[in-house]
MITITOR-866192 format. One line per 2 residues: their letters; for each residue x, y, z of N, C-alpha, C. Coordinates in steps of 0.001 Angstrom, whole numbers. Layout:
N
A	X:Y:Z:X:Y:Z:X:Y:Z ~ ...
//
This chain:
121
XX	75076:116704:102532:76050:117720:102160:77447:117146:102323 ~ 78275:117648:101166:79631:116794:101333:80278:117958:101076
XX	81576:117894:101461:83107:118985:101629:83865:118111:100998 ~ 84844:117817:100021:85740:117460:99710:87371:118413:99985
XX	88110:118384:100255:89421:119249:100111:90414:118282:100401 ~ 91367:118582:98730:92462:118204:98398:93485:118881:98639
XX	94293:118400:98970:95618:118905:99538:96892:118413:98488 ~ 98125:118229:98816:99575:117816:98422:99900:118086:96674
XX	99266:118961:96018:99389:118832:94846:100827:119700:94622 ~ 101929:119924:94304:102916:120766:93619:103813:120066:92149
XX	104822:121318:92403:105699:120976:91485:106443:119723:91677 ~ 107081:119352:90787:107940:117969:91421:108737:117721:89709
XX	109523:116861:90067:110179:116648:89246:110672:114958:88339 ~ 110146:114850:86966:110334:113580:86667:110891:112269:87335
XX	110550:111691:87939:111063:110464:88198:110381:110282:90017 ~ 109899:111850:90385:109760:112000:91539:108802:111651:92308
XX	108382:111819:93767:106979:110814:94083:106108:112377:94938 ~ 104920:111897:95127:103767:112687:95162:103128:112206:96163
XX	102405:112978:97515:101131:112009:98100:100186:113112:97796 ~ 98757:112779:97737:98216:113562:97211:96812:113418:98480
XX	96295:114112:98941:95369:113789:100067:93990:114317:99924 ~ 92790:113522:99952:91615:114415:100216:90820:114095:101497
XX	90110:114747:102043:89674:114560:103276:88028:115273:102973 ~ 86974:114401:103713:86142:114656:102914:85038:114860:104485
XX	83938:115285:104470:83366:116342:105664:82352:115599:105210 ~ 81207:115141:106173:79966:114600:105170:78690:115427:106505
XX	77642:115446:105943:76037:115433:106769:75161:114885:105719 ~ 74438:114049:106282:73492:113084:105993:73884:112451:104725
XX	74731:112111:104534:75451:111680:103423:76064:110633:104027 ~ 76296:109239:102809:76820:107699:103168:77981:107957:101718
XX	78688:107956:102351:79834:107459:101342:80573:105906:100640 ~ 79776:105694:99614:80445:104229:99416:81834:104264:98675
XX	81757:105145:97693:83567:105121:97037:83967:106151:96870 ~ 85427:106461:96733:86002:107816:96909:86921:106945:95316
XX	87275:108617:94673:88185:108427:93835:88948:109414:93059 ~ 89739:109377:92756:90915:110076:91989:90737:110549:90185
XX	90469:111833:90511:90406:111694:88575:91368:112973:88661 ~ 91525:113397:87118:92779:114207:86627:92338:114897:85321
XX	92585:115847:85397:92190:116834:84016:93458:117407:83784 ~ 94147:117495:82509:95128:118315:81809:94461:118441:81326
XX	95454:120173:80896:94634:121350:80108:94440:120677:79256 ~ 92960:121244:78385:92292:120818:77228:92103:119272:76849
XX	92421:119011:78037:91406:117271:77875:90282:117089:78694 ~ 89744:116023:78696:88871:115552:79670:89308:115147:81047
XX	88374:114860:81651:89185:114898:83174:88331:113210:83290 ~ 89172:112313:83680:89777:110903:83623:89814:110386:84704
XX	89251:109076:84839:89817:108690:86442:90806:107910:86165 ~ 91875:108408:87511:93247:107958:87747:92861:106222:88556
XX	92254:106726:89551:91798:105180:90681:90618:105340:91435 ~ 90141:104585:91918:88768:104732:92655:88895:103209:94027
XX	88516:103671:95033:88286:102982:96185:87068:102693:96618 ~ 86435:101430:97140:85403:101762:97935:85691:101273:99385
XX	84483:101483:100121:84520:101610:101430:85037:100059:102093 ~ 84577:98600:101181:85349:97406:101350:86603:97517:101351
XX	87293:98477:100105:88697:98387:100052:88833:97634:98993 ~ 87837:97965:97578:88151:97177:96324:88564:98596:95876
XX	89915:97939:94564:90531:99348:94054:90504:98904:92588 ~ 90210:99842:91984:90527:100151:90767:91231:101311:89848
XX	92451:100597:89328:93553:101795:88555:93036:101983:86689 ~ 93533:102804:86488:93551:103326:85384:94869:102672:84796
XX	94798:102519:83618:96124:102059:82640:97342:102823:83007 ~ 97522:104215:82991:98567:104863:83343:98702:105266:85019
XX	98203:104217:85519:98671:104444:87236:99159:103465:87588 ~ 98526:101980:86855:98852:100744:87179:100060:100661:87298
XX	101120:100210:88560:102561:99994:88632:102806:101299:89141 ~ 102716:102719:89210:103354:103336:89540:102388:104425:90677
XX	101749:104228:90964:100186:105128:91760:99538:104267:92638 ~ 99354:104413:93856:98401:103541:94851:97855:104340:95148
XX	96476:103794:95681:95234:104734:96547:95250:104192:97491 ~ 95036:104560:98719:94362:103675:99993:93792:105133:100442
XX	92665:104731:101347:91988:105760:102533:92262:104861:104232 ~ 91656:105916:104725:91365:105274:106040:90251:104567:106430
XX	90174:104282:107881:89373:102966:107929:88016:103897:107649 ~ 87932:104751:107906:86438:105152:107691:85619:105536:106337
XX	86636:105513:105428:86359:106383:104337:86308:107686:104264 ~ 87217:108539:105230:86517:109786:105593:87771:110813:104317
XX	88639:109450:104710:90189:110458:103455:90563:109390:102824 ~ 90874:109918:101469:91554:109344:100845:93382:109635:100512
XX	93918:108881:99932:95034:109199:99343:95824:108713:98560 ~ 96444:109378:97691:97395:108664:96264:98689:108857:96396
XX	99274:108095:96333:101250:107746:96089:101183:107785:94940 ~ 102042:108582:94324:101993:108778:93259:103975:108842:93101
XX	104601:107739:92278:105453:107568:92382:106339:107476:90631 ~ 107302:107470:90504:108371:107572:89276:107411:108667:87931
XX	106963:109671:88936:105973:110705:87987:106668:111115:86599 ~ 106142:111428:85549:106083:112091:83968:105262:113114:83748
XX	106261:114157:82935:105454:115167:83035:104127:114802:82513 ~ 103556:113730:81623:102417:113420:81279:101106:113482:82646
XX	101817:113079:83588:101102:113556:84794:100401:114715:85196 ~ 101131:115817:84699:100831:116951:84607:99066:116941:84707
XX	98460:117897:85663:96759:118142:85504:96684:118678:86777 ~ 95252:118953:86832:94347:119433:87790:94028:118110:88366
XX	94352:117443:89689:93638:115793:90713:92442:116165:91105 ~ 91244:115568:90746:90303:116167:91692:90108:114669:92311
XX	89116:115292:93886:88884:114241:94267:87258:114402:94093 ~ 86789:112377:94251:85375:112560:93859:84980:111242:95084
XX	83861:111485:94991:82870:111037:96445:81493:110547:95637 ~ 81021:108887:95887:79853:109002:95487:78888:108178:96336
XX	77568:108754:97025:77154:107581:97984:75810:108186:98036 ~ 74706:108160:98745:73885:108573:98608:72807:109308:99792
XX	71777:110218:99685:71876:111232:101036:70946:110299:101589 ~ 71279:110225:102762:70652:109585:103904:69193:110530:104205
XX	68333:109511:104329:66806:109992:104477:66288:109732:103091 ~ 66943:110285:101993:66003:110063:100379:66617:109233:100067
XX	67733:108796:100702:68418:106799:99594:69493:107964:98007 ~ 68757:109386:97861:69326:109762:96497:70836:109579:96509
XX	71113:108595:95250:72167:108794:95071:72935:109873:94503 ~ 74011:110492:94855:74725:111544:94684:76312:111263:94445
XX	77228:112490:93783:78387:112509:93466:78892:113759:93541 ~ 80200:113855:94281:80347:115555:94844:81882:115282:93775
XX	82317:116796:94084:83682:116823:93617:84603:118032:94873 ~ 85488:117643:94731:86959:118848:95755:86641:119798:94471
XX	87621:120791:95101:88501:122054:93778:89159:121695:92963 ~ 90249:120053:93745:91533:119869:92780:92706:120511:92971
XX	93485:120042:93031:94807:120320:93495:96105:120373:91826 ~ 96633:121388:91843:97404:120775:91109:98489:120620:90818
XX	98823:119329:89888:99738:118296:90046:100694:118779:88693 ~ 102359:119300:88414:102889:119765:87530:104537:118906:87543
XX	104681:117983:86471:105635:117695:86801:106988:118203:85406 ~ 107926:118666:85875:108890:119216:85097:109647:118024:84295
X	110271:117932:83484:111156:117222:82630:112456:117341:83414
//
């Protein structure tokens, strides 16, 4: 069983910076990567970056240069800097978790609520 909850999402304003936080609750659950995706209205929801528990990262085209992820040592939270923002930014952040339940090996993938992220012109 996994809990995801995202936090830091508001208004903000072009050019402005963002931390964006999820903190994630686990039972019998192994977490190998945590990651960042983003839905604006009437699109698909996209990953922004993804971490794993080594500390290999991977960005998306529109984060590269301006968005970092890091978590803590445990994997237990994650978090995004999210810096010189556009309203293109604009969406719903969710956070996502994927590892697998301890006892069946099944691999699994949870999601947060999502926080969201609105940036003004």
């Amino acid at each position: 069983q996994v809990r995801l909850q995202e936090s830091g999402g508001e208004l903000a304003q072009a050019g402005g910076s963002l931390r964006l936080t999820c903190v994630a609750s686990t039972r019998m659950f192994h977490i190998n990567s945590m990651a960042w995706y983003r839905q604006a209205s009437g699109k698909s929801r996209d990953l922004v970056a993804d971490i794993t528990r080594n500390g290999d990262i991977n960005y998306a085209d529109s984060a590269k240069g301006r968005f970092t992820i890091s978590k803590d040592a445990g994997l237990n939270a994650i978090f995004l800097r999210m810096n010189a923002l556009q309203p293109d930014d604009t969406a719903v952040y969710y956070c996502n978790a994927k590892g697998f339940e301890v006892g069946t090996g099944r691999t699994r993938e949870h999601w947060g609520q999502g926080t969201q992220v609105t940036v003004s012109p």
